[in-house]
C-alpha positions in Angstrom: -34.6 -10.7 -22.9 -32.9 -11.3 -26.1 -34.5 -14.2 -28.6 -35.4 -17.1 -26.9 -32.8 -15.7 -24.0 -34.5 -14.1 -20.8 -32.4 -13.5 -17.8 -34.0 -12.1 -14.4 -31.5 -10.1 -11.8 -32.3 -10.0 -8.2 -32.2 -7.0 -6.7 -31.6 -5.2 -3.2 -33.8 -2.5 -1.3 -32.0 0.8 -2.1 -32.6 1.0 1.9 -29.7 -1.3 2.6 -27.3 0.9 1.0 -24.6 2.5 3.5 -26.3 6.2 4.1 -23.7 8.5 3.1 -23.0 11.1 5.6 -23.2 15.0 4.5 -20.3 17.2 4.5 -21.7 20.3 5.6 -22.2 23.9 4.2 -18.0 24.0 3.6 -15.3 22.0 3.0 -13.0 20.9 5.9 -10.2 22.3 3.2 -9.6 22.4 -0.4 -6.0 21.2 -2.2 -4.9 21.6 -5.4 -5.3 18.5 -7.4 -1.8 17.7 -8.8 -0.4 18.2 -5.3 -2.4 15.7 -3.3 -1.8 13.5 -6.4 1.9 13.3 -6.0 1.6 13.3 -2.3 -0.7 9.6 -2.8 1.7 8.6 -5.4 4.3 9.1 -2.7 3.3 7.3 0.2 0.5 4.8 -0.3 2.7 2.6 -1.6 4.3 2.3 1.5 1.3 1.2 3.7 0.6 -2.2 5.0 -1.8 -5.1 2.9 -0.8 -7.3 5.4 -4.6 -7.0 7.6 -2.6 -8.2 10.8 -2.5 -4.4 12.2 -5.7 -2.9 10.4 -4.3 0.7 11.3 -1.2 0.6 9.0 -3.2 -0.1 6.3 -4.1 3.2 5.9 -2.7 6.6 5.4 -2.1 8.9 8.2 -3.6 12.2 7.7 -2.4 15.2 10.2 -3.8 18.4 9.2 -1.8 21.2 11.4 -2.8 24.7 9.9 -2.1 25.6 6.2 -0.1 22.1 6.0 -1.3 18.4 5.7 1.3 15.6 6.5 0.7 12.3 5.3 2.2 9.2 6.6 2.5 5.7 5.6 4.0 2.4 7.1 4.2 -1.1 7.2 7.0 -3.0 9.5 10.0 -2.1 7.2 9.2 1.5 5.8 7.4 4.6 6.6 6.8 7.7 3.8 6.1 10.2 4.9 5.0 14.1 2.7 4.0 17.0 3.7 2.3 19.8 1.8 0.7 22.9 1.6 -3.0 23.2 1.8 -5.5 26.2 0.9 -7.8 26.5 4.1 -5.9 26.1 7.4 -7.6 23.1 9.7 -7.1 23.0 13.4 -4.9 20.5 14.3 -6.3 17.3 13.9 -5.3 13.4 12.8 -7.3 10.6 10.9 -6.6 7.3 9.2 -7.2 7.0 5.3 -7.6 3.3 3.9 -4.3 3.2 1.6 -7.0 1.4 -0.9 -9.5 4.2 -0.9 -6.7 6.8 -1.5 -5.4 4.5 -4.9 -9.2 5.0 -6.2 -8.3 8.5 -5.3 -5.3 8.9 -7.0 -6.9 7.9 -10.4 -9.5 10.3 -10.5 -7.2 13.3 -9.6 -5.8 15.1 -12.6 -2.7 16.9 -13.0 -4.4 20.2 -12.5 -3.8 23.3 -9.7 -7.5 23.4 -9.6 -8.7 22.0 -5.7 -10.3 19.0 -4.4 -13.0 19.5 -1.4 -12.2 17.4 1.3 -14.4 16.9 4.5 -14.5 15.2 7.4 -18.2 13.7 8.3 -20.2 15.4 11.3 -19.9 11.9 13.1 -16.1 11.8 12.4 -15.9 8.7 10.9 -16.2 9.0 7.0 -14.0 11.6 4.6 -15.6 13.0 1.6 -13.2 14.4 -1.6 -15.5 16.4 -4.2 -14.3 17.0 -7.6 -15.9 18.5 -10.5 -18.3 15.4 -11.4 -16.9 12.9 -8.5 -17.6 12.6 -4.9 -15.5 10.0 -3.5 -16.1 8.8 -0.1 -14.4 6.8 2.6 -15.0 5.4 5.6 -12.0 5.7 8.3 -10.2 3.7 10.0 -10.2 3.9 13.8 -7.2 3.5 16.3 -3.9 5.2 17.0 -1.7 5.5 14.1 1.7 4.7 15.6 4.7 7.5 16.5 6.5 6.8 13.4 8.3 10.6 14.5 9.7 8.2 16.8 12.0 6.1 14.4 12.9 9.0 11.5 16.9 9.3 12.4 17.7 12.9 13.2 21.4 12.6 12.3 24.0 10.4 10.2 27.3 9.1 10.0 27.1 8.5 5.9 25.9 10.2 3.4 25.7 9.5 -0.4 24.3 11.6 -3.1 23.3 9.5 -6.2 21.4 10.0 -9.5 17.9 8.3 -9.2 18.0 6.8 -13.1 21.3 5.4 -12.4 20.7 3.5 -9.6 17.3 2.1 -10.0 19.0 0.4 -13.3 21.7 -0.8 -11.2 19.2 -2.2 -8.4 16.7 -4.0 -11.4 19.2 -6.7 -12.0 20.6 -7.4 -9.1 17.1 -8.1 -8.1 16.6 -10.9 -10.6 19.4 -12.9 -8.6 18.2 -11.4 -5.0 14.8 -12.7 -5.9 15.9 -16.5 -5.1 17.6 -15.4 -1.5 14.8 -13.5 0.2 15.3 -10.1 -2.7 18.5 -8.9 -0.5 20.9 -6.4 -1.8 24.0 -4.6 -0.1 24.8 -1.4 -0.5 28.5 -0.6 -0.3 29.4 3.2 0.7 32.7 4.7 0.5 35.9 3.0 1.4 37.6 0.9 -1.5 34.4 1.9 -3.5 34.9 6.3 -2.5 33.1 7.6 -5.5 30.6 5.0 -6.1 27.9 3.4 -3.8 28.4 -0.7 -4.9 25.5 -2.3 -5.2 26.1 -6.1 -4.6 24.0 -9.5 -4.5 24.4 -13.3 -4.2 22.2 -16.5 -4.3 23.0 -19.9 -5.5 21.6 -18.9 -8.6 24.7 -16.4 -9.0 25.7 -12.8 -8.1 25.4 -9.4 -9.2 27.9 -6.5 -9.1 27.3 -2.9 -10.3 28.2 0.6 -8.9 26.7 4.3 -9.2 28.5 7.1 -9.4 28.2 8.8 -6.3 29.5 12.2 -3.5 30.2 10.5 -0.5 30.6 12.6 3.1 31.5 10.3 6.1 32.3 7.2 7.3 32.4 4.1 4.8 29.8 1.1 5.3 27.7 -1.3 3.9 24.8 -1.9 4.2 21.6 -4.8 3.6 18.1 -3.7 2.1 15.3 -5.7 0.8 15.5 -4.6 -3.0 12.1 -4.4 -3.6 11.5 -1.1 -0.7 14.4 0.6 -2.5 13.0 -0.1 -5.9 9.8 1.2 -4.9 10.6 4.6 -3.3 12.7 5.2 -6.6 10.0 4.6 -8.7 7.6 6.0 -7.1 9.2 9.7 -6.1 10.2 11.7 -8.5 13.7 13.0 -8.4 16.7 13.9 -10.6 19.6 13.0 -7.4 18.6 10.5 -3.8 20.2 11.5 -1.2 21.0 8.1 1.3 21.7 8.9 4.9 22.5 5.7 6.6 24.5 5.1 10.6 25.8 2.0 10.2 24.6 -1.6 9.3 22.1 -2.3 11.7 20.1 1.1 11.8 17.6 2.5 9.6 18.4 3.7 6.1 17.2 7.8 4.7 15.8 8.5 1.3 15.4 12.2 0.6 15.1 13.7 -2.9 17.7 16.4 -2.8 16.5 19.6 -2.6 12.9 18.8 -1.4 12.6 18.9 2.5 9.2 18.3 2.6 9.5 14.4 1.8 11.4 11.4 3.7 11.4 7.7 3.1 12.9 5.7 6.1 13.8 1.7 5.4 14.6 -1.1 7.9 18.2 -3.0 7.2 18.1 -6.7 6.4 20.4 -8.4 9.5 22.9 -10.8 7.5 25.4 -13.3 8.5 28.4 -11.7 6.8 
């Protein structure tokens, strides 16, 4: 009520609420905050939003002893990080909503002091405890896909490039990719040894530029959606890429060099030229 103002609010029974599930005596395992924060950063980004195949809207989560790997994928990409974690877990596999993980990500602080995480007794809700917030998600169920299946194992070409450097060569040529379906080539070795070309046409225009690059291997070129290599770049930090690509048609490899522990696999665009 305010003045002449009254306003009434209908309410539910509390007993509606979903029950929340406990956790238990202990954690399933703790890690340190900033690490799970740039392990989210890294990969939920990469899940699908697309609810045609619920299961890739989430995040895998394979705990295998003192290590956690998490893996995300729509149809064109797949992230995948794996890091350390402070109690070992037997091994064992869930699905993370991508969407729950984001809420995640902004309460985590760049701190080496642990999160709790827990699975539920019933096995279908995880619980993360900080200091102050308990966050808590229900998971997904089905079979998270073999995405071991499609990482390449080897490579014909390989480019080492600076991260900065490219990712303000890629911006603009997106502005002209963004009127013919935000595809880019990427031109390795050959006429362009030293330099990965990064090229793009529309009827709008086109769009040159080139990184400085080392270059090991055969010369080809190469099609990408702009906006999967933009976000990878953005979204890992890095000083130098390395790309590891086998040919046109096949899967394209985004490591940070010097950091094993992280790859970022995208699907080629087929083109008519």
């Amino acid at each position: 009520r305010c003045g002449r103002v009254a306003t009434h609010i209908r309410g539910i029974d509390a007993d509606e609420f979903p029950a929340i599930q406990a956790a238990g005596e202990r954690p399933t395992t703790r890690i340190p905050q900033s690490t799970l924060r740039r392990a989210l950063t890294e990969t939920t980004f990469a899940a699908a939003t697309d609810e045609a195949r619920p299961i890739l809207t989430g995040v895998l989560w394979h705990f295998d002893g003192d290590h956690l790997t998490l893996a995300a994928a729509d149809n064109y990409r797949i992230a995948v990080r794996t890091i350390p974690i402070l109690d070992p877990v037997p091994d064992t596999s869930v699905v993370v909503p991508a969407r729950s993980l984001t809420e995640l990500g902004r309460v985590l602080v760049d701190t080496d002091d642990p999160v709790d995480v827990a699975l539920a007794g019933a096995r279908n809700q995880i619980l993360f405890h900080l200091e102050g917030v308990d966050l808590i998600s229900r998971l997904i169920d089905g079979q998270f896909p073999n995405y071991r299946q499609v990482l390449p194992t080897s490579h014909t070409t390989a480019a080492v490039v600076d991260r900065d450097e490219l990712l303000r060569t890629l911006r603009p040529a997106g502005f002209i990719a963004g009127t013919a379906a935000n595809i880019v080539k990427l031109v390795v070795g050959g006429s362009a040894d030293g330099e990965v070309k990064v090229t793009a046409a529309a009827e709008v225009g086109d769009y040159e530029g080139g990184v400085g690059a080392t270059i090991d291997g055969d010369p080809t070129t190469i099609a990408f959606n702009v906006r999967y290599l933009t976000d990878v770049l953005t979204n890992v930090e890095a000083e130098q890429f390395a790309i590891e690509l086998n040919g046109p048609l096949s899967p394209g490899v985004f490591r940070p060099v010097g950091d094993d522990a992280y790859i970022h696999v995208v699907m080629p665009v087929r083109t008519t030229s």
